[in-house]
C-alpha positions as CSV (number, residue, x, y, z in Angstrom):
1,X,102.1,60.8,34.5
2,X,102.9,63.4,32.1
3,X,106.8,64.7,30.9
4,X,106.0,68.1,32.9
5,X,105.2,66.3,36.4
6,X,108.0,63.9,35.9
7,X,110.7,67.0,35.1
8,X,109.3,68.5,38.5
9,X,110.2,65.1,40.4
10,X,113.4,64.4,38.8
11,X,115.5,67.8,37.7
12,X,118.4,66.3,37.1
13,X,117.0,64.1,34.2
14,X,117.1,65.6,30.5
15,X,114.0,65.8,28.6
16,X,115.1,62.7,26.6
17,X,115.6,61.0,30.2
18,X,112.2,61.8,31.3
19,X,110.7,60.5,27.9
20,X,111.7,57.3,28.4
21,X,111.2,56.9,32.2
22,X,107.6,57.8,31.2
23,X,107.5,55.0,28.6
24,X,109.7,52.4,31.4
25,X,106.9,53.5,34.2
26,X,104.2,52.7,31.2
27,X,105.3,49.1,30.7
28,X,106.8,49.8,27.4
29,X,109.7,47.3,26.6
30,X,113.0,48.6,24.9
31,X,111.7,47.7,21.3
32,X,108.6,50.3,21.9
33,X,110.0,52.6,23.4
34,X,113.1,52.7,20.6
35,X,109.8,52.6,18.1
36,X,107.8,55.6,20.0
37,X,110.4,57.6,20.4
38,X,112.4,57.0,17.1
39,X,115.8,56.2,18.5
40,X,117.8,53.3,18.2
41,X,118.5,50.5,20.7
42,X,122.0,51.6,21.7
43,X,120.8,54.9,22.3
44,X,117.9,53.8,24.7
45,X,120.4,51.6,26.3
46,X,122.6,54.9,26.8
47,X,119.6,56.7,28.5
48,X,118.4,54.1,30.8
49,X,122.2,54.3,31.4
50,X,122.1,57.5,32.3
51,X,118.8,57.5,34.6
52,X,120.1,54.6,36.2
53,X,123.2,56.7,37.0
54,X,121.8,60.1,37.9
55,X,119.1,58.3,40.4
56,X,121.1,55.9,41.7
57,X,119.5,53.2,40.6
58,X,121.2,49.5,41.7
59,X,121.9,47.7,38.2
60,X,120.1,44.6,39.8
61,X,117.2,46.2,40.3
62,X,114.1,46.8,38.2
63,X,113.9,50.3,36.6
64,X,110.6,49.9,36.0
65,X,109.7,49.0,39.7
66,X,112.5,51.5,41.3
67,X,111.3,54.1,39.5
68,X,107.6,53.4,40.6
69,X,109.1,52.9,44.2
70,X,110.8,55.8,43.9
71,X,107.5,58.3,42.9
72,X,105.3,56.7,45.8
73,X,108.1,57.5,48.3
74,X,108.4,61.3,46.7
75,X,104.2,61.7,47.0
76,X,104.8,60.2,50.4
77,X,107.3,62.7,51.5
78,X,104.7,65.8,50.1
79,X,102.2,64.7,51.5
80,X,104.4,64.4,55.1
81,X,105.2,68.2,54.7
82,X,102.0,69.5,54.0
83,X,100.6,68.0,57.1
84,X,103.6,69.3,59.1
């Protein structure tokens, strides 16, 4: 899943948002992902943060596996209105 098609799923996230939810959906831990994306921890920590916050994301729960939940529930929901 590309930056583009996650933008189109989830508007309200900034581009630095969506850069890292593609890295979190990729398995990447916080260490990568500060590496890839040449940030520091803090600041990763900020824009999980900030996803968590803007998707409503439970802080006991997974971001990984909510945000996984969350795109099969989105294709679901397409899919639903193009057979309506």
């Amino acid at each position: 899943m590309d930056d583009c098609d996650l933008a189109r799923r989830f508007p309200c996230l900034t581009k630095s948002e969506t850069d890292v939810c593609r890295l979190i959906l990729a398995g990447k831990k916080r260490s990568e992902i500060c590496l890839l994306l040449d940030k520091t921890e803090n600041n990763v920590d900020v824009t999980r943060n900030h996803i968590r916050k803007k998707l409503n994301v439970p802080t006991d729960q997974d971001l990984q596996k909510f945000l996984i939940n969350l795109l099969i529930e989105k294709e679901y929901s397409k899919k639903e209105e193009i057979n309506k």
